[in-house]
N, C-alpha and C positions, 0 to 999 in steps of 0.2 A: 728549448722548444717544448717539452716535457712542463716545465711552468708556465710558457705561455697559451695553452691547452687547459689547464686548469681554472685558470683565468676565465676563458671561454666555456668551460664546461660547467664551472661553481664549487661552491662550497657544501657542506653540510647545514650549515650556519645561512646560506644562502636557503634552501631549501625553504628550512625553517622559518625566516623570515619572509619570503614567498608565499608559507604555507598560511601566516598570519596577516598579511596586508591583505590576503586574495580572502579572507574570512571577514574581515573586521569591513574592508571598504566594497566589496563584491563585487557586481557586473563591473561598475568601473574601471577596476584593474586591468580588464582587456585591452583599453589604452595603453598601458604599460609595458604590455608583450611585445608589440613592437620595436620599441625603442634597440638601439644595435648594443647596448654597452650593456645592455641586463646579463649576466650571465644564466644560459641554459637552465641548470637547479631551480633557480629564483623563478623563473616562469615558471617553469614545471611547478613549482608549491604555489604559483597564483593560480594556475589552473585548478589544482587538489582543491586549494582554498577558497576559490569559487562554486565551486562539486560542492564543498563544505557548509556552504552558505544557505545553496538553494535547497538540500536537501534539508538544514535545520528546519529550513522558512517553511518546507512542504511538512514538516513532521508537526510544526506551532499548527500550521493551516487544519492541518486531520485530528490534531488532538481539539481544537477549539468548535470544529466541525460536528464529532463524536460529542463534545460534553453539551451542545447546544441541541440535539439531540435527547439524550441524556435526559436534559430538564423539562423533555414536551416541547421545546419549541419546534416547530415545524420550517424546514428551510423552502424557500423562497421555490416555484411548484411545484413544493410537492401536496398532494392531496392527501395522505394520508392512506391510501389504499395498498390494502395486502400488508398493513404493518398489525391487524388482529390475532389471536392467539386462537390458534385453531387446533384442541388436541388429536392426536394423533391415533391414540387405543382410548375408546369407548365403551365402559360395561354394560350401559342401557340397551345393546344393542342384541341383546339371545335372542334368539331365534331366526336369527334374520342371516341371510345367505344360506353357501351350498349347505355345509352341516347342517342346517334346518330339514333339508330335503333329503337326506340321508341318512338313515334309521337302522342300525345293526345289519351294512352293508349292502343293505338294498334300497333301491330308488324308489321312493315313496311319492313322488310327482306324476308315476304312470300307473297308480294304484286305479282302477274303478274303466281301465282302457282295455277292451279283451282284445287279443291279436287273431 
């Protein structure tokens, strides 16, 4: 009984090889999981090995994405906007805001206003 469980359950070897058919030949392999004589393991790594698949193809898709990029080409609408270099701290700008208006702690904007 014990062995015949095993059978049904898989191998290690099963995994493995699960985990490389479900990588090399991908969605197809979902065909395959049904069938009644697969042993459990062997699914279970066409599944892993499909996870395996789509994730490489999404990692090609973002690195070719990023490098196309990269070289100025522009992907399909986008306009280009909001991708300028706008710094952030500006030296040209003394005197300008509150510290302008305030002079050895007192408020120099209500100078020349009697109460």
């Amino acid at each position: 009984e014990r062995e015949m469980d095993m059978v049904g359950e898989g191998t290690q070897a099963d995994m493995i090889l699960g985990l490389v058919m479900g990588f090399v030949f991908g969605v197809i392999m979902l065909f395959w999981i049904w069938e009644r004589g697969i042993p459990r393991r062997q699914k279970l790594g066409i599944l892993c090995g499909i996870g395996a698949n789509l994730m490489m193809g999404m990692v090609r898709l973002q690195a070719r994405t990023r490098a196309k990029i990269g070289a100025g080409h522009n992907l399909p609408g986008d306009t280009g906007a909001g991708t300028h270099h706008i710094p952030l701290i500006s030296g040209g700008n003394k005197g300008t805001g509150f510290a302008s208006n305030v002079e050895g702690g007192r408020d120099n904007s209500s100078e020349g206003v009697s109460k």
